[in-house]
Backbone as CSV, one residue per row, in Angstrom:
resi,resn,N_x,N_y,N_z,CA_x,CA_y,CA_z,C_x,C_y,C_z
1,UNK,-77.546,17.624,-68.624,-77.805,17.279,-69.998,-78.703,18.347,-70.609
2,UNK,-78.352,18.932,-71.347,-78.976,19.869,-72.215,-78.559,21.477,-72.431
3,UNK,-77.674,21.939,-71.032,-77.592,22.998,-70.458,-75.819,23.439,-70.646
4,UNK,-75.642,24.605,-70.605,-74.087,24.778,-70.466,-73.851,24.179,-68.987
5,UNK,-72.484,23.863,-68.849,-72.111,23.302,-67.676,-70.908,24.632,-67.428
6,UNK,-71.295,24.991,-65.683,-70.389,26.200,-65.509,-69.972,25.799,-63.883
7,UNK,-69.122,26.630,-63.820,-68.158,26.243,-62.238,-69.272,26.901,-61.460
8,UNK,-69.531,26.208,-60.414,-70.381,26.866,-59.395,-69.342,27.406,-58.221
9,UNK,-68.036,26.802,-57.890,-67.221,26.848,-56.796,-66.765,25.903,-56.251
10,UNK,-65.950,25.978,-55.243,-65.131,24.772,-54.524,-65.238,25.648,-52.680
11,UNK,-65.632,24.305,-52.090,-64.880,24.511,-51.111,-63.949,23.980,-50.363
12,UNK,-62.440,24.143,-49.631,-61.539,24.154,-49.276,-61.571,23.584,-47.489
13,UNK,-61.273,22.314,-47.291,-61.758,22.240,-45.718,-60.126,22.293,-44.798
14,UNK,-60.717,23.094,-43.879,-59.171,23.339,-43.122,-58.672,22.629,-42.089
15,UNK,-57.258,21.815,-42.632,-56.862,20.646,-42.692,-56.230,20.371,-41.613
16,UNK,-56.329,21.293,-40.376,-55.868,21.031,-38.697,-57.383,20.670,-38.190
17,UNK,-58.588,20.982,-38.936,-59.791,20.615,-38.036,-61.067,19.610,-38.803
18,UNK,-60.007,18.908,-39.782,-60.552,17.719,-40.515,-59.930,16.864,-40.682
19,UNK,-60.535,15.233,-41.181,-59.972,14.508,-40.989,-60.417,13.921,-42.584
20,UNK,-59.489,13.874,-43.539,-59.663,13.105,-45.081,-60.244,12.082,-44.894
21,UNK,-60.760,11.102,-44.150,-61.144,9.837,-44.198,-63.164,10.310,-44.143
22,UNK,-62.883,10.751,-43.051,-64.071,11.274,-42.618,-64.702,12.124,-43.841
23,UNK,-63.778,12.818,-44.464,-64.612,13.417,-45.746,-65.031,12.652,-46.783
24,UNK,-64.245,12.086,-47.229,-63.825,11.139,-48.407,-65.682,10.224,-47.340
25,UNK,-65.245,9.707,-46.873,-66.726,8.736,-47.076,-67.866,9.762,-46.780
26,UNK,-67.869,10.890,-46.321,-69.100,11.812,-46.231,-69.285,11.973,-47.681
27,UNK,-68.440,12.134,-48.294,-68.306,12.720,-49.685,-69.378,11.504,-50.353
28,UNK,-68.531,10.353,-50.485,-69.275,8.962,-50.675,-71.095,8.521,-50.728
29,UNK,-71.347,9.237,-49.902,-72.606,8.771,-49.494,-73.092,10.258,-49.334
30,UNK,-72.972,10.920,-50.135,-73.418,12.110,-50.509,-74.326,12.922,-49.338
31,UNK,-73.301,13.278,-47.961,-73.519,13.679,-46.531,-73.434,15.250,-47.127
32,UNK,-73.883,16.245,-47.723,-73.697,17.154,-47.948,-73.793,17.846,-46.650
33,UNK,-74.512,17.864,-45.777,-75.226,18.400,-44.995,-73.503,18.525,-43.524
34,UNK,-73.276,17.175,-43.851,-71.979,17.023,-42.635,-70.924,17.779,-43.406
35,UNK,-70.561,17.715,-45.096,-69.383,18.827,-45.561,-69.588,19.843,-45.306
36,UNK,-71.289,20.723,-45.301,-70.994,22.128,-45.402,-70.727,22.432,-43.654
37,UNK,-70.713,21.581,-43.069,-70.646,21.913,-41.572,-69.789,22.177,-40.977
38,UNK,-68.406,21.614,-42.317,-67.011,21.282,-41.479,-66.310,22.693,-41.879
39,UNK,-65.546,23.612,-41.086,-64.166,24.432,-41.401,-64.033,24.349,-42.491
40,UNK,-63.806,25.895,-43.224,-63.424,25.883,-44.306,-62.044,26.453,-44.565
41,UNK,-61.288,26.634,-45.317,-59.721,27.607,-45.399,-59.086,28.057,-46.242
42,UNK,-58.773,29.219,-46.650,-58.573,29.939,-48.129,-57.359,28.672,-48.280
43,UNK,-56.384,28.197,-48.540,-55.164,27.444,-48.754,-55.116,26.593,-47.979
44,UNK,-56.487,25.239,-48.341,-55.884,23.506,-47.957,-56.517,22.574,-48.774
45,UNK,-55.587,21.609,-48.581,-55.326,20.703,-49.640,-56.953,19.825,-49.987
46,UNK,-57.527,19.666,-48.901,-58.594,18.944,-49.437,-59.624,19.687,-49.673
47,UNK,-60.495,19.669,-51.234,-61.315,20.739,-51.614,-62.444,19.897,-52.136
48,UNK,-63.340,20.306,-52.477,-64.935,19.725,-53.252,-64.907,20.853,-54.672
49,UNK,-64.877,20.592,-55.445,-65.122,20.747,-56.896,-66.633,20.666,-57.539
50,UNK,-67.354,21.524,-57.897,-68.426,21.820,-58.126,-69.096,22.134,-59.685
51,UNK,-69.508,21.841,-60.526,-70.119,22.210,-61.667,-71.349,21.887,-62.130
52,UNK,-72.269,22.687,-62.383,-73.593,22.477,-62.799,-74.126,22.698,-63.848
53,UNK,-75.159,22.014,-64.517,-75.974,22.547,-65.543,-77.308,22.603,-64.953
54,UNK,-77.549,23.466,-64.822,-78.850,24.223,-64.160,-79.999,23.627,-64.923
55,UNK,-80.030,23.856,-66.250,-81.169,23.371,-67.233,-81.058,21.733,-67.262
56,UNK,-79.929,20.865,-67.109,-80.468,19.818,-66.990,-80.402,18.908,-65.757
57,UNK,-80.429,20.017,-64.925,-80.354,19.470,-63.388,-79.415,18.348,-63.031
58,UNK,-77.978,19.189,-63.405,-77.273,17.728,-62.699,-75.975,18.534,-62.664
59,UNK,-75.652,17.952,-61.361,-74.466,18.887,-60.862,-72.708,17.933,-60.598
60,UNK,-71.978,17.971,-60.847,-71.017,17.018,-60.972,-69.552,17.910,-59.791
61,UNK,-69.339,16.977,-58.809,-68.650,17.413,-57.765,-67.423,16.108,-57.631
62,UNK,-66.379,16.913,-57.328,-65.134,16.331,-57.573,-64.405,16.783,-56.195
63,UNK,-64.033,15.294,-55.203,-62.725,15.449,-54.511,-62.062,15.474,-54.897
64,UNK,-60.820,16.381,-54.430,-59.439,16.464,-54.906,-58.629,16.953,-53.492
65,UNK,-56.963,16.705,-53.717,-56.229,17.012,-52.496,-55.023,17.443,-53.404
66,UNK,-54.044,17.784,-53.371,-52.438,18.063,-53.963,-51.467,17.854,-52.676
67,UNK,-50.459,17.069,-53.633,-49.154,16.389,-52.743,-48.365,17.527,-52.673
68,UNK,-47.164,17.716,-52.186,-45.830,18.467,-51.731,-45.605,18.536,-52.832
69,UNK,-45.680,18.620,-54.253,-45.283,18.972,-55.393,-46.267,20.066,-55.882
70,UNK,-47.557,20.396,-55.116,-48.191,20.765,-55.066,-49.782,20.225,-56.766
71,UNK,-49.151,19.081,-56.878,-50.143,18.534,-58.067,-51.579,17.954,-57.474
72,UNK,-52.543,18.788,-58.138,-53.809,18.224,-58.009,-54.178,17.042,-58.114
73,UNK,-54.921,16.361,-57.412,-55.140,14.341,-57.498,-56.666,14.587,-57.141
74,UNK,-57.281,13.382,-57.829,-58.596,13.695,-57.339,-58.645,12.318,-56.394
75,UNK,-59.127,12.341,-55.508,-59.713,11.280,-54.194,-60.714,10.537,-55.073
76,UNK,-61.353,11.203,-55.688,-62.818,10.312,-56.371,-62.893,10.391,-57.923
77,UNK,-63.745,9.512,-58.258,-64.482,9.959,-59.394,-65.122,11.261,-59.480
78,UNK,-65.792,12.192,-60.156,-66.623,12.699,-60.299,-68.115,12.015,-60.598
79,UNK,-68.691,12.559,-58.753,-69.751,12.148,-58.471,-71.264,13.298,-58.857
80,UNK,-72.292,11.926,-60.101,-72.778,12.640,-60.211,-74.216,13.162,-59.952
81,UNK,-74.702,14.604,-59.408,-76.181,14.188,-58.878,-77.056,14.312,-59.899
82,UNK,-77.791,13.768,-60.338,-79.102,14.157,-61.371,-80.538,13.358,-60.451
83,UNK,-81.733,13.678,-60.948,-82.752,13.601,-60.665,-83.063,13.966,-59.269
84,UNK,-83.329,12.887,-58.268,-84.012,13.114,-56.677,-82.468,13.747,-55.909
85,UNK,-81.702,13.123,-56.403,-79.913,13.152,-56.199,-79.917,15.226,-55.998
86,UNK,-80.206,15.416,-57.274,-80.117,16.844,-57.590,-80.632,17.502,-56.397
87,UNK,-81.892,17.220,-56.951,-83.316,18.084,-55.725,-82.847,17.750,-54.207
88,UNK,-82.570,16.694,-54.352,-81.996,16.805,-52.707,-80.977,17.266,-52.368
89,UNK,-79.972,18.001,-53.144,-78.647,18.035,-52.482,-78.159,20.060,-53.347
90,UNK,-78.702,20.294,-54.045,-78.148,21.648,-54.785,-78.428,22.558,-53.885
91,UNK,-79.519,22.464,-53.539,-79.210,23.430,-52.606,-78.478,23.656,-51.472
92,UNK,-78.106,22.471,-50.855,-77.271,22.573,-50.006,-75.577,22.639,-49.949
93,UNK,-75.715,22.108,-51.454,-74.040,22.604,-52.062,-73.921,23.938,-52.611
94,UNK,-74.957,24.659,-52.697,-74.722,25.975,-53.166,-74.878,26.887,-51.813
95,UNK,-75.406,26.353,-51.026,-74.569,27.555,-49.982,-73.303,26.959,-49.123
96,UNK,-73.446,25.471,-49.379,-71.763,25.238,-48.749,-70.757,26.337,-49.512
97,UNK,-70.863,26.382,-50.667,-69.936,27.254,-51.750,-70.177,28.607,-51.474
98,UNK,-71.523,28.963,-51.268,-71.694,30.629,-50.930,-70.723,30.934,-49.745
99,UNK,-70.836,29.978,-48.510,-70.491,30.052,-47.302,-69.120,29.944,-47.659
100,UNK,-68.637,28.802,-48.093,-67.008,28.785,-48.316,-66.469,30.224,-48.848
101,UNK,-66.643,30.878,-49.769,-66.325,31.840,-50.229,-65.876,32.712,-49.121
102,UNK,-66.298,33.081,-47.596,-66.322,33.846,-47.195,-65.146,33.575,-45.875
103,UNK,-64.719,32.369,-46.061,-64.174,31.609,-44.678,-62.201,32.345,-45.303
């Protein structure tokens, strides 16, 4: 709230050494710490969606997967962190995303 909101990144988890259930509720209960841990993979279907406004500290992250038609679906709402939510968790989604980048 207050701030431009800009893509921070996505990361991509690779889908022979994960299990969607297991994400989807890590995701849930905002396990950041267990997503950035898992395999990442330039091309698979289940990804984390990332956007922040820096100035009003709140960062909005989106599951998503795509079917054999290849159409994007999101698994969740867009979940959002603001306040203790924020402080506890940005940093650790910004190097899941640094790190993803490189996998």
């Amino acid at each position: 709230m207050g701030g431009k909101i800009k893509e921070v990144g996505l990361k991509k988890f690779k889908r022979d050494e994960t299990d969607i259930d297991r994400i989807l509720e890590a995701f849930l209960r905002k396990d950041f710490e267990y997503l950035a841990e898992l395999p990442g993979a330039y091309s698979a279907p289940v990804q984390i969606h990332v956007e922040e406004d820096k100035l009003g500290q709140e960062m909005y992250c989106l599951l998503t997967s795509y079917d054999s038609n290849s159409n994007i679906i999101g698994l969740t709402n867009v979940l959002t962190l603001s306040g203790n939510d924020y402080l506890d968790h940005a940093d650790v989604i910004r190097q899941m995303l640094k790190d993803a980048e490189n996998d």
